[in-house]
C-alpha positions as a Markdown table, in Angstrom:
| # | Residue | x | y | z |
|---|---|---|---|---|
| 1 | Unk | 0.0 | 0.0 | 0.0 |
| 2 | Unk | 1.3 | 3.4 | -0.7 |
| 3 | Unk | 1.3 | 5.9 | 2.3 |
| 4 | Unk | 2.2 | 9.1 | 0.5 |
| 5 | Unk | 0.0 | 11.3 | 1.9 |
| 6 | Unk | -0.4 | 10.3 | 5.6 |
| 7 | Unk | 3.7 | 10.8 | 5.2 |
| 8 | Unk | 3.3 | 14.6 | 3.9 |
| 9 | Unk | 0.2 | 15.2 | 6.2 |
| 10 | Unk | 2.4 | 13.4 | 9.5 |
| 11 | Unk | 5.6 | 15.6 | 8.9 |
| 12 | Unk | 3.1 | 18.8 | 8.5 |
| 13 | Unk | 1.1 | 18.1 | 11.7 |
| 14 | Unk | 4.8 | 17.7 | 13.4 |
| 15 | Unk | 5.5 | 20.8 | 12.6 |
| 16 | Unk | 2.5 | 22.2 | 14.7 |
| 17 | Unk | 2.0 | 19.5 | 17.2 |
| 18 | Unk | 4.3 | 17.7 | 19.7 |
| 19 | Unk | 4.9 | 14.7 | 18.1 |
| 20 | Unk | 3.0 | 15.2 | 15.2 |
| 21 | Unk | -0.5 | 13.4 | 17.3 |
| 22 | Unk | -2.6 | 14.6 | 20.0 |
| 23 | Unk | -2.3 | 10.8 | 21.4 |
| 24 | Unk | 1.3 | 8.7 | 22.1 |
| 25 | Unk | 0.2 | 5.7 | 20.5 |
| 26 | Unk | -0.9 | 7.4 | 17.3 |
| 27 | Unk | 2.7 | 7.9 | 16.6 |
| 28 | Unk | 3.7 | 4.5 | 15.8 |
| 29 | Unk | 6.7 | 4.9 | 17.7 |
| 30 | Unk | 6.4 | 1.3 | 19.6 |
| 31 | Unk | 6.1 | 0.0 | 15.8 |
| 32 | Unk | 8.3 | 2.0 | 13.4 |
| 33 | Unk | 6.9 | 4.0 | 10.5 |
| 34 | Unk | 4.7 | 6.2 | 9.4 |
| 35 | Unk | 1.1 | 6.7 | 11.3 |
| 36 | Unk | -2.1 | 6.7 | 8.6 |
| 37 | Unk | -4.3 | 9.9 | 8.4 |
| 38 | Unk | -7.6 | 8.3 | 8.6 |
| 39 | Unk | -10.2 | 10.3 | 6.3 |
| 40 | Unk | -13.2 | 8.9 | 6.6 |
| 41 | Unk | -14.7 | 5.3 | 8.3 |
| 42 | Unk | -17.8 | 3.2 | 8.1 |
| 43 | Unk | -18.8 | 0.0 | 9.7 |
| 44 | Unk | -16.3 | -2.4 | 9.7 |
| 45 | Unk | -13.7 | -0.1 | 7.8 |
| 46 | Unk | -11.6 | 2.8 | 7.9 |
| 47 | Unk | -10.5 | 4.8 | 4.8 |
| 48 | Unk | -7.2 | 6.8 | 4.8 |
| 49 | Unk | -5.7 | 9.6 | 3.2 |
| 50 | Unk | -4.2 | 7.6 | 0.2 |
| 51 | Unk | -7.1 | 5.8 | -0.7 |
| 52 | Unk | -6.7 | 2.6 | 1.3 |
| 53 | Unk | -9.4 | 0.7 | 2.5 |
| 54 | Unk | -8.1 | -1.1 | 6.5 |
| 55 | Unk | -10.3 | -3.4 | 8.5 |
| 56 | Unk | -10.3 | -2.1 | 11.9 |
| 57 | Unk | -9.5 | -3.8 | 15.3 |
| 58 | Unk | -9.6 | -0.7 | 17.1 |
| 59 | Unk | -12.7 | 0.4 | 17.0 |
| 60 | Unk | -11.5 | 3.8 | 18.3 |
| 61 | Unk | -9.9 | 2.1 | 20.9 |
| 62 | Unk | -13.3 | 1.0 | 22.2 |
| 63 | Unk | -16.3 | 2.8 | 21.7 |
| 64 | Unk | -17.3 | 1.9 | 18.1 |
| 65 | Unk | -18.4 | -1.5 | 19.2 |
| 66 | Unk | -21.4 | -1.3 | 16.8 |
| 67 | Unk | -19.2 | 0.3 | 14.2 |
| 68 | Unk | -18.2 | 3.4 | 12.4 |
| 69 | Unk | -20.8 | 6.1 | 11.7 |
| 70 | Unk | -23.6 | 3.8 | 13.0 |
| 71 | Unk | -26.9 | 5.8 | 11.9 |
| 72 | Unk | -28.7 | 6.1 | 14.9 |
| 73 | Unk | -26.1 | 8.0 | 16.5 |
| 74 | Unk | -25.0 | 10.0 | 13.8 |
| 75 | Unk | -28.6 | 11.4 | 13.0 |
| 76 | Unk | -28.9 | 11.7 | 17.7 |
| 77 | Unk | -26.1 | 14.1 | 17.3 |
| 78 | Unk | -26.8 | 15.8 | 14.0 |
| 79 | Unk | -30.3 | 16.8 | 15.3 |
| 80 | Unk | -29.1 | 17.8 | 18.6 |
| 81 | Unk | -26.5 | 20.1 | 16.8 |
| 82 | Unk | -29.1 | 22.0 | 15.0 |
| 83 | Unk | -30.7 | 22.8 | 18.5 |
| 84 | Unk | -27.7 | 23.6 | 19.9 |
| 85 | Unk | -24.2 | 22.3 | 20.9 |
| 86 | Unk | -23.0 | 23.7 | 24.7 |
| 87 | Unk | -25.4 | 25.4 | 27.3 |
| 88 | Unk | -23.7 | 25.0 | 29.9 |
| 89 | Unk | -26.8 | 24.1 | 31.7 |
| 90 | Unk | -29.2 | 20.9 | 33.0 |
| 91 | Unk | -30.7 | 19.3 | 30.2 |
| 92 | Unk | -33.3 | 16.4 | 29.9 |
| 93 | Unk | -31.2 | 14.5 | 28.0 |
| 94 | Unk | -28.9 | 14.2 | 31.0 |
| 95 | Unk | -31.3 | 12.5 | 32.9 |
| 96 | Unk | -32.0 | 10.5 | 30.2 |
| 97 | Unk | -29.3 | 8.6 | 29.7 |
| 98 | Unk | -28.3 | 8.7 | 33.4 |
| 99 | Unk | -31.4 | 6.8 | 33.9 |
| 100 | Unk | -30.6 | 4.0 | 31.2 |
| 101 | Unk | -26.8 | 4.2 | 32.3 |
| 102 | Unk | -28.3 | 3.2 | 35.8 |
| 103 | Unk | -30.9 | 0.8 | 35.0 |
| 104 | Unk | -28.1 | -1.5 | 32.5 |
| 105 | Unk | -25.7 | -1.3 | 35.6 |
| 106 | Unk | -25.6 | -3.4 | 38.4 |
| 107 | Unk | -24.7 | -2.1 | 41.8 |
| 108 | Unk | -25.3 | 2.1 | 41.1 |
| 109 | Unk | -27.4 | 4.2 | 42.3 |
| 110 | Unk | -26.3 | 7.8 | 40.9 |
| 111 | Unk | -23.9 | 8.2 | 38.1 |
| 112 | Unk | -22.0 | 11.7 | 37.0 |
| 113 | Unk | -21.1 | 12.3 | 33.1 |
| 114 | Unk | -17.6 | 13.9 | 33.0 |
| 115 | Unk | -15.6 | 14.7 | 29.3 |
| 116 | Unk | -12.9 | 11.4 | 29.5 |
| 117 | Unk | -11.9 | 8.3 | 30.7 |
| 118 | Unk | -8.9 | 9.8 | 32.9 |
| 119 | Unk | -11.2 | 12.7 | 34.1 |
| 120 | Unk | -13.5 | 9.6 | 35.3 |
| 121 | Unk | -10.9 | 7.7 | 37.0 |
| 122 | Unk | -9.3 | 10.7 | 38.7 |
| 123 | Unk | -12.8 | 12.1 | 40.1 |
| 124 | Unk | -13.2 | 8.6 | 41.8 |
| 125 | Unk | -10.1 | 8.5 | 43.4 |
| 126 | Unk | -10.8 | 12.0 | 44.6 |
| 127 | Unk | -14.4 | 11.0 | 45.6 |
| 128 | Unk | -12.9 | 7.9 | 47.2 |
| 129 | Unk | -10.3 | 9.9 | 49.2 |
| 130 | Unk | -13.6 | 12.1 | 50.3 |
| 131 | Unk | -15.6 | 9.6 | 51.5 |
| 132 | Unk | -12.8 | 7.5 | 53.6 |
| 133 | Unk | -10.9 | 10.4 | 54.8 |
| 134 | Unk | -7.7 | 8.1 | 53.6 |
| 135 | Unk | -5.3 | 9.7 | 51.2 |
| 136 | Unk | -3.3 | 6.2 | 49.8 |
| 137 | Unk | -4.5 | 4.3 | 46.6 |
| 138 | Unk | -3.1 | 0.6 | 45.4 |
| 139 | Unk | -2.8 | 0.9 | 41.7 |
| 140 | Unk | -1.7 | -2.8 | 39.6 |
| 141 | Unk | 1.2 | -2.3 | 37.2 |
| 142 | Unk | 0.3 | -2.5 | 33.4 |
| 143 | Unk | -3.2 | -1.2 | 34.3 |
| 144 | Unk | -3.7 | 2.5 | 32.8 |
| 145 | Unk | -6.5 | 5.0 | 34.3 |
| 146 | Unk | -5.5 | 8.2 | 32.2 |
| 147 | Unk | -2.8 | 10.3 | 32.6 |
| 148 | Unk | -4.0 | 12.1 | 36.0 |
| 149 | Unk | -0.5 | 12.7 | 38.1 |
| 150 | Unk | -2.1 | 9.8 | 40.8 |
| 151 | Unk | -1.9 | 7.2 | 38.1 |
| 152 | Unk | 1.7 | 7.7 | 36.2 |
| 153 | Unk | 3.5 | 6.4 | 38.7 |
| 154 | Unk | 6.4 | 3.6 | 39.1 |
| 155 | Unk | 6.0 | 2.3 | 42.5 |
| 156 | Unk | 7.8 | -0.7 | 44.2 |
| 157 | Unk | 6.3 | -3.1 | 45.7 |
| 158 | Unk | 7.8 | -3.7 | 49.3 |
| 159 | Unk | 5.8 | -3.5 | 52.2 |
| 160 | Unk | 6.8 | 0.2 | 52.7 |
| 161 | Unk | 7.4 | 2.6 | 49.4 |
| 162 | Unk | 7.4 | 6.2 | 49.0 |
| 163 | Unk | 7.3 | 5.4 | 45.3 |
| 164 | Unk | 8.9 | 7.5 | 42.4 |
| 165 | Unk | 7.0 | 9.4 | 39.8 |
| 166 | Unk | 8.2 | 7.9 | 35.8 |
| 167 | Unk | 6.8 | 11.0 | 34.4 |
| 168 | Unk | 8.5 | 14.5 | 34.8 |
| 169 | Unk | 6.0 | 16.9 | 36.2 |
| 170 | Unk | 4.6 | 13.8 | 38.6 |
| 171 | Unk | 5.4 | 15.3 | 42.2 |
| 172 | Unk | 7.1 | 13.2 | 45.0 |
| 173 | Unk | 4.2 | 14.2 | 47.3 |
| 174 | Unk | 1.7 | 12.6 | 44.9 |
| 175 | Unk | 4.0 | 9.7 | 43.8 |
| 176 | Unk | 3.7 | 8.5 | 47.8 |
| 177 | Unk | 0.2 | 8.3 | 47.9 |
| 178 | Unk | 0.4 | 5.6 | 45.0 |
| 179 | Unk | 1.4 | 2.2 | 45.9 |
| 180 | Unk | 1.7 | -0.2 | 43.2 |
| 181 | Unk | 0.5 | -4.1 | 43.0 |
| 182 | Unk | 1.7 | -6.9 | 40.6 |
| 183 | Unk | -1.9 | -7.4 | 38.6 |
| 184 | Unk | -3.3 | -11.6 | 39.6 |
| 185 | Unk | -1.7 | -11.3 | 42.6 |
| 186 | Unk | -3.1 | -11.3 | 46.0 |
| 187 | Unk | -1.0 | -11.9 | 48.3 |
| 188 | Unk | 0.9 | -9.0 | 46.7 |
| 189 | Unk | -1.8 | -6.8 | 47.3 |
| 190 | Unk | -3.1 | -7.7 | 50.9 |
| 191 | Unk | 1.1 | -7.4 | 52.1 |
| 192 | Unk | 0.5 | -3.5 | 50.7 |
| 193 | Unk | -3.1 | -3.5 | 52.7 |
| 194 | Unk | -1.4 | -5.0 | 55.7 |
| 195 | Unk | 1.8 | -2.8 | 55.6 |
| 196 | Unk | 0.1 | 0.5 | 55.5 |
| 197 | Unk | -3.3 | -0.3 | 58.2 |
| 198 | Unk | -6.5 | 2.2 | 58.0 |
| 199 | Unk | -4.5 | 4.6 | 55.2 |
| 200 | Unk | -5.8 | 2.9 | 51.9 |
| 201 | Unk | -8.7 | 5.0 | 50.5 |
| 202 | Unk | -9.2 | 2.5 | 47.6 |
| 203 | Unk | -7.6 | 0.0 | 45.2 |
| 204 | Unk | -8.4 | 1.0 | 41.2 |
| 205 | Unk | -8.2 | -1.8 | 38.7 |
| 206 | Unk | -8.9 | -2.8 | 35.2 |
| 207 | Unk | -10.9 | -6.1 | 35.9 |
| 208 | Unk | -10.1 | -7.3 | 32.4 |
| 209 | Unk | -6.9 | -5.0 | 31.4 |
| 210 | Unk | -6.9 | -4.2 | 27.8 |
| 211 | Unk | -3.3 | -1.9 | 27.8 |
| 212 | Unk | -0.5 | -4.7 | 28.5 |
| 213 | Unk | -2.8 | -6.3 | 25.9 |
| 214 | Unk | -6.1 | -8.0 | 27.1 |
| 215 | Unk | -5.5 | -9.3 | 30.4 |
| 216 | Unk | -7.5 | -12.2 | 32.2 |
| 217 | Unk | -8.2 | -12.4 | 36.2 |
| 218 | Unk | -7.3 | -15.4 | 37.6 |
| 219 | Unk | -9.9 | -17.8 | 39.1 |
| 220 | Unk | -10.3 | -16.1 | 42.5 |
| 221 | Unk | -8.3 | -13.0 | 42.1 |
| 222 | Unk | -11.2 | -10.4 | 42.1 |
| 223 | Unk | -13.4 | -12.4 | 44.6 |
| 224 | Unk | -10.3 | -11.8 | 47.0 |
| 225 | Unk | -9.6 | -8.5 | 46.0 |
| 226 | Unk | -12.8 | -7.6 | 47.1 |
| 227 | Unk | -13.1 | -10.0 | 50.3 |
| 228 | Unk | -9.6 | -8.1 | 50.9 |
| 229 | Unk | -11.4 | -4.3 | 50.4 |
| 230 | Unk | -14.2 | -5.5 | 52.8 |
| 231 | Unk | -11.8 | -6.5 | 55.4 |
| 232 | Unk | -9.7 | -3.4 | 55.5 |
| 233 | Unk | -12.8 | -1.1 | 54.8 |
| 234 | Unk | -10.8 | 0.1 | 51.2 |
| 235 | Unk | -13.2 | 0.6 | 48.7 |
| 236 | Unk | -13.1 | -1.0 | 45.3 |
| 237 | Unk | -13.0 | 1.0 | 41.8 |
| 238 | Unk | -13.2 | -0.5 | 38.6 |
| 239 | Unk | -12.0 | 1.2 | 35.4 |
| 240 | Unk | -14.7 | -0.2 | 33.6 |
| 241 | Unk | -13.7 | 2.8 | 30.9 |
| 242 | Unk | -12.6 | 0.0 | 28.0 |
| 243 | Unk | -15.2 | -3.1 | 29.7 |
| 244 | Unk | -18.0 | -1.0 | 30.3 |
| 245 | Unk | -20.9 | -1.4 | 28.2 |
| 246 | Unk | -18.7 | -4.0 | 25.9 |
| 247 | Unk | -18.5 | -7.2 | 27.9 |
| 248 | Unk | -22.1 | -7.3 | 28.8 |
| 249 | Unk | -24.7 | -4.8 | 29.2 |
| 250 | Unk | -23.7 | -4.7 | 32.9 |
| 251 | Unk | -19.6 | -4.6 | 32.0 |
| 252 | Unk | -17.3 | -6.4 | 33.9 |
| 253 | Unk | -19.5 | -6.3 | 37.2 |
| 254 | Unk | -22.1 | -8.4 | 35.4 |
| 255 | Unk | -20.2 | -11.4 | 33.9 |
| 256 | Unk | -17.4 | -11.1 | 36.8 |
| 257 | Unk | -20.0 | -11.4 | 39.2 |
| 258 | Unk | -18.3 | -8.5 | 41.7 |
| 259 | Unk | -19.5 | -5.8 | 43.2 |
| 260 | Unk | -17.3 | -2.1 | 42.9 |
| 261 | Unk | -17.7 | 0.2 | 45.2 |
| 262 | Unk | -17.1 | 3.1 | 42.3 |
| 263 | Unk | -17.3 | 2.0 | 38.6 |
| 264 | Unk | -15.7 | 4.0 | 36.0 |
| 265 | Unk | -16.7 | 4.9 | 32.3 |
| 266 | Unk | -15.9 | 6.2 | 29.1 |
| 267 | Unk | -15.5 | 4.8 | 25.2 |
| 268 | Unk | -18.7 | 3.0 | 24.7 |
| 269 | Unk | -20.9 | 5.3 | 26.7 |
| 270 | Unk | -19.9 | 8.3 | 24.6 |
| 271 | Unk | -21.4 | 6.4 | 21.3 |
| 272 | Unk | -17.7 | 7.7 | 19.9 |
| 273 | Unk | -18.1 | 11.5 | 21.3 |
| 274 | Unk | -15.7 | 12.7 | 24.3 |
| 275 | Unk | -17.4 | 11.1 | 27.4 |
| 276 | Unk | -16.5 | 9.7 | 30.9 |
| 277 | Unk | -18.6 | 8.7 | 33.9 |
| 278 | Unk | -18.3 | 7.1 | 37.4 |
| 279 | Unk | -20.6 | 6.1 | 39.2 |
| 280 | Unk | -21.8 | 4.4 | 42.9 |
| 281 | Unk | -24.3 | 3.7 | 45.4 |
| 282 | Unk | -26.2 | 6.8 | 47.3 |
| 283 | Unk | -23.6 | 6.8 | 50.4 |
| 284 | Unk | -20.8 | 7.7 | 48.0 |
| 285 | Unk | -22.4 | 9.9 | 44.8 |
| 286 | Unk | -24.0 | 12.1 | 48.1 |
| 287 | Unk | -20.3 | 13.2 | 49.0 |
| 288 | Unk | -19.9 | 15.2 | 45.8 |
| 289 | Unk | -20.7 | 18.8 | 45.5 |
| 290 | Unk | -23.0 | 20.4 | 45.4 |
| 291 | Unk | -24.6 | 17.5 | 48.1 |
| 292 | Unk | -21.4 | 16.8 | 49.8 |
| 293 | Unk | -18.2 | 18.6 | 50.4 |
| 294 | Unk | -16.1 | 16.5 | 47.3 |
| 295 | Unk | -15.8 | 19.0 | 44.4 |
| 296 | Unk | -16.3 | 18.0 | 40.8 |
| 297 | Unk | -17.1 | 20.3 | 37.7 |
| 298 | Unk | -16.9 | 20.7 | 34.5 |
| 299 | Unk | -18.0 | 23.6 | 32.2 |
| 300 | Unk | -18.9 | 21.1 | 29.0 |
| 301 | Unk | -19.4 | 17.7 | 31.3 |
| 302 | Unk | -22.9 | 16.4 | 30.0 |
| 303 | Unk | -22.5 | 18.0 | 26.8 |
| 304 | Unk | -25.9 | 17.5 | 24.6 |
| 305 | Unk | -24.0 | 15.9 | 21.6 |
| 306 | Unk | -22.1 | 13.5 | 23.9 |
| 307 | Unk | -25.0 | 12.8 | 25.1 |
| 308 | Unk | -27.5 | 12.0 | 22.5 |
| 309 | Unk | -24.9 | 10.0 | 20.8 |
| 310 | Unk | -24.5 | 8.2 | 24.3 |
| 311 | Unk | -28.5 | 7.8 | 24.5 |
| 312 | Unk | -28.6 | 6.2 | 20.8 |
| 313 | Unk | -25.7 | 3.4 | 21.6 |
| 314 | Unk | -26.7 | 2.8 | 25.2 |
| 315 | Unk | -30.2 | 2.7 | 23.8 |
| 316 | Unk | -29.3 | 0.5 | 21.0 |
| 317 | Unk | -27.4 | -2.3 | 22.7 |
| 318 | Unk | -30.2 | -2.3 | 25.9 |
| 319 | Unk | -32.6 | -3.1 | 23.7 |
| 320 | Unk | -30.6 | -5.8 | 21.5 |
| 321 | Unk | -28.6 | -7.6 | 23.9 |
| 322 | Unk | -27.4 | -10.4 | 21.7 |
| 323 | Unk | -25.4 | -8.0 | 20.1 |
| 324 | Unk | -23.1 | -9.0 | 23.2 |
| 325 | Unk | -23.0 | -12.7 | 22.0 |
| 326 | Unk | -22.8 | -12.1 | 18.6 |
| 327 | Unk | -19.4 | -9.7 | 19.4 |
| 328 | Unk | -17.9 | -12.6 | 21.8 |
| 329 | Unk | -19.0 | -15.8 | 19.1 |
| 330 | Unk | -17.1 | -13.4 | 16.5 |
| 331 | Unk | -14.2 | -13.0 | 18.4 |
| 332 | Unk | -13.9 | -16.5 | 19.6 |
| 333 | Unk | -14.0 | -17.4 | 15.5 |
| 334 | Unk | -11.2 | -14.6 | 15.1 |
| 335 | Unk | -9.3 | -16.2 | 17.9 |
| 336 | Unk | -9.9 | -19.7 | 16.8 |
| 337 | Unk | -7.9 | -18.9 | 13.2 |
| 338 | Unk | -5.4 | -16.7 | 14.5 |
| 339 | Unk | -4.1 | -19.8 | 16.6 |
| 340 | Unk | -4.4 | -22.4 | 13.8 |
| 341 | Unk | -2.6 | -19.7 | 11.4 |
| 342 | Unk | 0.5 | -19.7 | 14.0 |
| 343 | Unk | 0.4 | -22.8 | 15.7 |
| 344 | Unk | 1.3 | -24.1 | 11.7 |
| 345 | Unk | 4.8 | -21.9 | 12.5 |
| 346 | Unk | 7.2 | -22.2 | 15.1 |
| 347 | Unk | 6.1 | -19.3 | 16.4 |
| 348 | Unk | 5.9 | -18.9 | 20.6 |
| 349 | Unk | 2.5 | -17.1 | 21.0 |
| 350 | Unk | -0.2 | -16.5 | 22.9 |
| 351 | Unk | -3.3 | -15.8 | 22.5 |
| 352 | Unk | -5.7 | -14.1 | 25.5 |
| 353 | Unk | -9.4 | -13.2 | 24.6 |
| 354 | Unk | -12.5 | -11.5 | 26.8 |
| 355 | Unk | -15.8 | -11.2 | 25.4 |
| 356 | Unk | -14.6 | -9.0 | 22.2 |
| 357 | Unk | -11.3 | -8.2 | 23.5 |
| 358 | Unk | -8.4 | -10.0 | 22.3 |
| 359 | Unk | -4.3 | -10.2 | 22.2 |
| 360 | Unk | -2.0 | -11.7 | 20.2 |
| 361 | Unk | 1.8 | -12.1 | 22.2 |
| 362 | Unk | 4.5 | -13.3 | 20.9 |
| 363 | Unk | 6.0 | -15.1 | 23.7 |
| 364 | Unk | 6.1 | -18.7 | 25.2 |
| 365 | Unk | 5.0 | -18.1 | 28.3 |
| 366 | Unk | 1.6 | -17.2 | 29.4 |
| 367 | Unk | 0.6 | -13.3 | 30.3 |
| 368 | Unk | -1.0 | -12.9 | 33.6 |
| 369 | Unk | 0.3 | -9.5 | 34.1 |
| 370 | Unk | 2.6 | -6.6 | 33.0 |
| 371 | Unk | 6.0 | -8.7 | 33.5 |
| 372 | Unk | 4.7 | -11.4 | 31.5 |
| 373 | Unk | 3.0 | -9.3 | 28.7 |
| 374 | Unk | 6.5 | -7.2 | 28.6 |
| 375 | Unk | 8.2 | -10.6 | 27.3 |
| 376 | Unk | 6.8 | -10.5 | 24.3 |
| 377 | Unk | 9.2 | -10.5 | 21.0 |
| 378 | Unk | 8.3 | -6.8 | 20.1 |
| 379 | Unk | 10.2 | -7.3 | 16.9 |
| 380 | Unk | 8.4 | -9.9 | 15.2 |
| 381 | Unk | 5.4 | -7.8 | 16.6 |
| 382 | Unk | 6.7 | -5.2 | 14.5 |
| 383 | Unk | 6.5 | -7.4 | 11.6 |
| 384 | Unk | 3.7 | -9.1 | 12.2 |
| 385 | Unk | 1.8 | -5.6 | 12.6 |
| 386 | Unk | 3.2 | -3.8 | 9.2 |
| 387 | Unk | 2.5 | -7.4 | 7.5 |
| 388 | Unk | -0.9 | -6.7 | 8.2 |
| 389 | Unk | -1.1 | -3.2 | 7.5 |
| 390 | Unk | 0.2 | -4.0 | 4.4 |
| 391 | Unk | -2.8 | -6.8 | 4.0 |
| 392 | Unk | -5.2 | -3.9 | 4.8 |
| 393 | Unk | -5.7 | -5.2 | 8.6 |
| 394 | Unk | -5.7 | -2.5 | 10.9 |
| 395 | Unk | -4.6 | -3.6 | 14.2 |
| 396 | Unk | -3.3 | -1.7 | 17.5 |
| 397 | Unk | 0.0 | -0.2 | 16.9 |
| 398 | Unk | 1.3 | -1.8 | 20.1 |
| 399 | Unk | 1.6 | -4.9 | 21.8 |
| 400 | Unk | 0.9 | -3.5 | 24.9 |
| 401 | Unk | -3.1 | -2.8 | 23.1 |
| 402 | Unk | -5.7 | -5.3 | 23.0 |
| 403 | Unk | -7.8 | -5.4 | 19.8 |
| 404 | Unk | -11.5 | -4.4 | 20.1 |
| 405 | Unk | -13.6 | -6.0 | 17.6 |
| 406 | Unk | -17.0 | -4.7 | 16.4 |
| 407 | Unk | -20.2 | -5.8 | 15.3 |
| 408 | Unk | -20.3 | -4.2 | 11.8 |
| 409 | Unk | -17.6 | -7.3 | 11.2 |
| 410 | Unk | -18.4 | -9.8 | 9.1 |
| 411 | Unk | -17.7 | -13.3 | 9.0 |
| 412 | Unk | -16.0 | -12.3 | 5.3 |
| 413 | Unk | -13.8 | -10.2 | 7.2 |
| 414 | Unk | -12.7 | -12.0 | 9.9 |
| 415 | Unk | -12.0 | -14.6 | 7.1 |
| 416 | Unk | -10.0 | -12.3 | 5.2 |
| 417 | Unk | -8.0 | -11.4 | 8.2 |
| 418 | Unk | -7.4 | -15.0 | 9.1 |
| 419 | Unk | -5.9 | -15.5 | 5.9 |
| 420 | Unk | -3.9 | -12.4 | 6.3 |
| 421 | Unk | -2.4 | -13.7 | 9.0 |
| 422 | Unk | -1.8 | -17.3 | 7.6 |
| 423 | Unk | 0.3 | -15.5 | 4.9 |
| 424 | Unk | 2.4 | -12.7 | 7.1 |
| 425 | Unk | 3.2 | -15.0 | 9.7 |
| 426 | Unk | 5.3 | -17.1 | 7.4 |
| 427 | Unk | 7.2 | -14.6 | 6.7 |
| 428 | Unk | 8.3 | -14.2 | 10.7 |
């Protein structure tokens, strides 16, 4: 494929913009090359800049789970323009989809609509700190909540750690209120409860991490984590921002089976617009302002184009739930001839899959958790990734990314990938 113009428009936007992208990842650093200008996408497929037509695993990195420019959203947020696009006031819609939001969630009473996924995860932890008058957080390495100062931290993992910000600007003050666990791993986690007594506000986790790829909880692991939160009165957040609304209609709380204390959103619930939520029981939403003395705000949070478009996906997959199964039986197929494709090389792989969210690694040993997932042979993911591209498969530009598949896929597509594969990885 020819990549002329995503290479002119990539060294312009440099030029103007750190990096030349508003996002890391978009910079293909972690894969070599030249990042493709997307100009257009629908359903199953994105269009670039040059012409090419790419089957997307990305889905946005999440929220397209019914595909690109699904109608019912588009024409929610075109008819909402026309009326308006900011007030910076209550409207109905709010309620709306607050209402649907809490009626498709188990375990919520109250949720609030902020403009991100980090915004989400950073306004628990503050609400969190509120309500238990603790200041400490337990954070697992390899799980990513946004970019707020709380979360970009490298921590050890002794009984005792001050911990040590890993990105400039990160404060040492903050960096000690973050202590960080090894993800599958209790014992890990209850030494850290036990080592700092009646100080932990609350542990945050991904319950199915999708950025050290897609991650599985062990048999047991979130059962004890939150055995382990009841004990030590901690409560328990879950970064449902990627799982939310994806796994089930319920997320990860529903086909987990575990209570959070504080669940956060983003991706899906936005229908593809910029939109976070969190969300709990009365006792906890009645600490933040204006009810309680927490403070939270946000000039365009509950925008009426975020949330129409919102509305029309929550709305749409409420009301069709077997879209669910029809994601997870496609994604099993996916899985299913990815394996056979490189279990016919002497490739070491593997392969770890959630509902719609799969990862390939190229390692022999099986990833439980960031150590494991960073033994992966990022080389051949390198070349397993431009093969593809070059196939006109658009997967994450990392191996640290799970794929996110969604339903505008069709079994013709997931064949053509499958092939794809069958032919790039014998080049590896």
């Amino acid at each position: 494929m020819i990549y002329q113009r995503s290479s002119a428009l990539f060294k312009e936007a440099s030029q103007y913009i750190p990096g030349g992208v508003n996002s890391p990842v978009r910079a293909f650093k972690a894969v070599g090359g030249t990042p493709i200008f997307v100009k257009e996408a629908k359903g199953a497929y994105l269009y670039d800049e040059d012409g090419n037509r790419l089957i997307d695993y990305i889905a946005s990195w999440g929220p397209m789970i019914l595909g690109h420019a699904y109608e019912p959203v588009v024409n929610a947020v075109v008819d909402k323009a026309k009326k308006g696009t900011s007030f910076g006031m209550p409207t109905e819609i709010e309620t709306d989809i607050a209402k649907l939001a809490v009626s498709m969630v188990p375990n919520i009473d109250k949720i609030r609509f902020v403009n991100s996924g980090t915004e989400a995860c950073m306004s628990a932890v503050r609400l969190a700190r509120g309500f238990t008058g603790r200041d400490k957080i337990i954070k697992f390495a390899g799980c990513y909540h946004g970019h707020s100062d709380s979360f970009l931290i490298q921590a050890g993992s002794g009984a005792v750690t001050f911990g040590a910000p890993n990105s400039p600007g990160v404060t040492q003050g903050t960096a000690k209120d973050t202590l960080l666990a090894r993800f599958n791993d209790l014992s890990n986690v209850q030494q850290l409860l036990e080592a700092n007594k009646g100080e932990i506000a609350a542990i945050i986790i991904e319950p199915v991490p999708g950025n050290m790829g897609c991650i599985l909880p062990k048999d047991g692991f979130m059962e004890g984590l939150r055995s382990l939160c009841d004990q030590h009165d901690t409560l328990l957040i879950f970064d449902e921002v990627m799982t939310g609304f994806r796994l089930a209609r319920g997320g990860a709380q529903e086909t987990l089976g575990i209570d959070a204390d504080i669940v956060c959103f983003g991706k899906v619930i936005g229908g593809g617009l910029p939109v976070g939520a969190f969300a709990a029981r009365n006792e906890i939403m009645n600490h933040l302002a204006p009810l309680g003395p927490v403070y939270q705000a946000g000039t365009l949070s509950g925008n009426p184009l975020a949330m129409s478009a919102g509305l029309a996906m929550l709305t749409t997959l409420n009301e069709n739930p077997s879209i669910f199964t029809e994601l997870e039986e496609k994604t099993a197929y996916l899985h299913e001839g990815i394996e056979k494709a490189l279990r016919a090389t002497d490739l070491a792989f593997q392969i770890n899959r959630r509902g719609s969210m799969v990862s390939v690694h190229f390692t022999d040993t099986p990833v439980v958790d960031f150590e494991t997932a960073a033994k992966g042979n990022n080389d051949t993911f390198k070349k397993y990734f431009h093969g593809m591209l070059a196939e006109g498969v658009y997967l994450p530009p990392s191996a640290f990314e799970s794929y996110f598949l969604n339903n505008a896929l069709t079994y013709d597509d997931l064949d053509f990938t499958i092939a794809a594969v069958e032919k790039v990885v014998k080049t590896l």
